[in-house]
N, C-alpha and C positions, 0 to 999 in steps of 0.2 A: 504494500500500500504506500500511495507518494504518500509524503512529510513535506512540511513547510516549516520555515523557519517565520515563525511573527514579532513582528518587534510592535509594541503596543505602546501607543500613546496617552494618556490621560491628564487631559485637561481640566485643572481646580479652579479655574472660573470658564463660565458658557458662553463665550467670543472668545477669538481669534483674530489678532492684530495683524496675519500675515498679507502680503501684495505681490503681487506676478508682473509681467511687464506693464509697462505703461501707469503702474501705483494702484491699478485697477484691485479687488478683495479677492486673494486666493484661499480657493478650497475645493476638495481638499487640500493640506499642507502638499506639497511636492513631495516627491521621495527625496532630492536635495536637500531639501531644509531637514527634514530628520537626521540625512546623514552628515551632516556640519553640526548636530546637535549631538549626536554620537562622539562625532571627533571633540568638541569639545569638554562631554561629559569625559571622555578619556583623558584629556590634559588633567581635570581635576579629580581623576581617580586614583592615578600612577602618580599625580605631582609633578607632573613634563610640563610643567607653563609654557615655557618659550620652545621646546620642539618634543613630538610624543616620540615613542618609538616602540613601547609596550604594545598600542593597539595595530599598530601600521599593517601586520600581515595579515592580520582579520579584516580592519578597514579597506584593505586593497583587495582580499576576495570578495566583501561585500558590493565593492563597485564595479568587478566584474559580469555579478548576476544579470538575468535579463531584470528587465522593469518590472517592478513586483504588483501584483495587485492590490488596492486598498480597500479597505471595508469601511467608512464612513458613516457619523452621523449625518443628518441632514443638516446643513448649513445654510442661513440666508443673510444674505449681505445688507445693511443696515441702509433702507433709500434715504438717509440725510445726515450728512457728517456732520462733527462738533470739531472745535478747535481748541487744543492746545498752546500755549504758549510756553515755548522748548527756550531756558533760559542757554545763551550764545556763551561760547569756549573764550571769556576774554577777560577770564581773573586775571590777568595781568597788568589788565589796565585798571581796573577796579583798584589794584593794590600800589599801581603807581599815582592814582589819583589818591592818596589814602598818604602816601608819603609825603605827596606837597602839600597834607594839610587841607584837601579839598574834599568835601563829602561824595560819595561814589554808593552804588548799589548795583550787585548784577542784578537785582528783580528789576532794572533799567535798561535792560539789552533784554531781548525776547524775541525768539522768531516764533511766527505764524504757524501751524503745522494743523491741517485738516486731516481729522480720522476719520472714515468708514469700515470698522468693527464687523466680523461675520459673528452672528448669533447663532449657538451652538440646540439643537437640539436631544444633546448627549454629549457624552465626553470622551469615549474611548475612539481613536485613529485606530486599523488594522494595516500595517503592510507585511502582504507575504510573498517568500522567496521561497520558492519549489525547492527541498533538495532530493538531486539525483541520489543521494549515496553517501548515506549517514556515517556512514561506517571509514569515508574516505577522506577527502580534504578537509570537509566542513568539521568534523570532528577534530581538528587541532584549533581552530577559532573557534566553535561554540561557545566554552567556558570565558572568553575574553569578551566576546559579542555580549552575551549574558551580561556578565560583570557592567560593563559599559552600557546599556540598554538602562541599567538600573540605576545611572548617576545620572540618567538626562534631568534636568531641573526649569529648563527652557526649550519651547519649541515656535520659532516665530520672535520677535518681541521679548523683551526683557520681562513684559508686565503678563506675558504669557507663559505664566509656572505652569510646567507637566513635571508629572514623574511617569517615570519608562520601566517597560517588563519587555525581556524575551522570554519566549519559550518554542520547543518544539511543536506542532502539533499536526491533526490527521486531516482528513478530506472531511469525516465526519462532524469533527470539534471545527473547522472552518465553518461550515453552514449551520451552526450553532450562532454565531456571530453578530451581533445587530446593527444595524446601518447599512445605505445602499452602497453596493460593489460595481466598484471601479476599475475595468480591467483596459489594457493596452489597447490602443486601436488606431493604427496609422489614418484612418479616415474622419475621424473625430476633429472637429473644430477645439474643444477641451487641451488646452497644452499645459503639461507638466514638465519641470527640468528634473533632471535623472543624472546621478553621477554615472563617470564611467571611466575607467580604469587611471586616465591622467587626470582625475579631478581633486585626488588628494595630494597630490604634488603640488598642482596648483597654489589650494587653499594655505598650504603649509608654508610657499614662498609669500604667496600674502599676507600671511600675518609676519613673518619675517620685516615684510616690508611697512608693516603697521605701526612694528615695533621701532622702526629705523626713521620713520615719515620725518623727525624733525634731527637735524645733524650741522653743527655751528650755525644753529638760530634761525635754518633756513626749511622752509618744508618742502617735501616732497610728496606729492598726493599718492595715496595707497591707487592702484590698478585697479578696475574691476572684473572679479571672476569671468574668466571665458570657456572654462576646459568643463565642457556638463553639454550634456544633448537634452531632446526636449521632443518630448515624447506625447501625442497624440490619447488623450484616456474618453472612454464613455462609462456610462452605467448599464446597469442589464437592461433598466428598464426605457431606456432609452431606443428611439428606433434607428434602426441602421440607415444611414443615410443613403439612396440610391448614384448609381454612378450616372455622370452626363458629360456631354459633350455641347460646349461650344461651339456656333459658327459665326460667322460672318460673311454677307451676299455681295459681293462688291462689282463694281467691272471690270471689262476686262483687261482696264489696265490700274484697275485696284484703287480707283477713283470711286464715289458715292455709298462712304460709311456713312450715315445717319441714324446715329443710335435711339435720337427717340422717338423716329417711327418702327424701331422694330416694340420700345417701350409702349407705344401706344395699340400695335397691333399683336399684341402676347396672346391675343383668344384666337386670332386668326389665326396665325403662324401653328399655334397647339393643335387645332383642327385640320390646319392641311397634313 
């Protein structure tokens, strides 16, 4: 019988502060964002602040698997944000205004910051990773996967405390599971980023470089993540989208597009 490997999320408040491209509300969480949560829970498990090297052989087969499935509460994205006011990185002028004798306050620097929050109707995340063969590779990472599964403390957001469980489990104890399943679908409008095999190299020179950002007084901007693919997901209950083709009637020397009479004639065109 297949085995899956689950790594389990649970969420101790019902939102979800995470964002996908364009700042828009993601949900489910990515498989990315778990596994930067992984990597991280593993710096503070082992005490590798500035580089792991305890979790690396497990985190590097984890990013190998294919895209795992996710088992999801229902999530709905909040239709009206609130704003934050995120006090700005400029104690130092605060402190220099402070030395000449001159009153100062950061709660006087304040940027703007618009939230739209996903409301949670449940709290446990599922993702699962098929294993072929318990008995083979994955059996020298379980016990570390475990371990590290069980330090996550964030997922998304700093204001978004989870705590993490692995465990093995069967086809049976998966559709035991509650919330709607999300499985891969290269046809899916739904896009999810997924590590993959060079994405912990990446992350690990990046924080290198987070740590390095300012060097005689001068900054250097941290890079943003690029090494992650991005993965097409739908739900079961979702319908499969049909294939189509595109044309366009033009002449014959590719003169007279007019697209919106093909817009205005869509019943015709369908009928012929």
């Amino acid at each position: 019988m297949m085995q899956q490997l689950c790594i389990t999320v649970r969420f101790l408040q019902p939102f979800s502060h995470a964002r996908g491209d364009g700042g828009e509300p993601e949900w489910p969480p990515s498989p990315l964002r778990v596994y930067q949560s992984l990597i991280a829970a593993s710096a503070g498990r082992w005490n590798e602040r500035t580089c792991i090297a305890t979790a690396v052989p497990a985190l590097e087969w984890l990013a190998r698997q294919s895209p795992p499935t996710i088992v999801a509460p229902v999530g709905e994205a909040s239709s009206v944000k609130y704003r934050l006011y995120v006090p700005d990185n400029i104690a130092d002028k605060v402190g220099a205004a402070w030395s000449r004798g001159n009153e100062a306050s950061i709660a006087d620097y304040r940027a703007e910051k618009d939230v739209r929050p996903v409301h949670l109707r449940g709290d446990a995340v599922h993702y699962l990773y098929p294993i072929a063969d318990t008995a083979g590779e994955f059996a020298t990472h379980r016990a570390t996967l475990i371990s590290a599964a069980h330090s996550i403390t964030h997922v998304g957001w700093g204001v978004d405390m989870a705590v993490g469980e692995a465990t093995v489990v069967t086809e049976g104890e998966v559709k035991q599971l509650a919330g709607e399943c999300w499985r891969p679908d290269a046809s899916s409008a739904k896009r999810l980023r997924v590590p993959i095999d060079r994405t912990l190299p990446a992350l690990m020179k990046k924080h290198q470089a987070f740590l390095e950002r300012i060097v005689d007084e001068s900054f250097a901007p941290v890079p943003p993540l690029t090494e992650f693919q991005v993965v097409g997901y739908r739900r079961d209950t979702d319908p499969v989208p049909r294939p189509y083709a595109a044309f366009s009637i033009l002449q014959p020397d590719a003169s007279g597009f007019r697209p919106f009479d093909a817009l205005r004639q869509t019943r015709d065109v369908a009928g012929m």
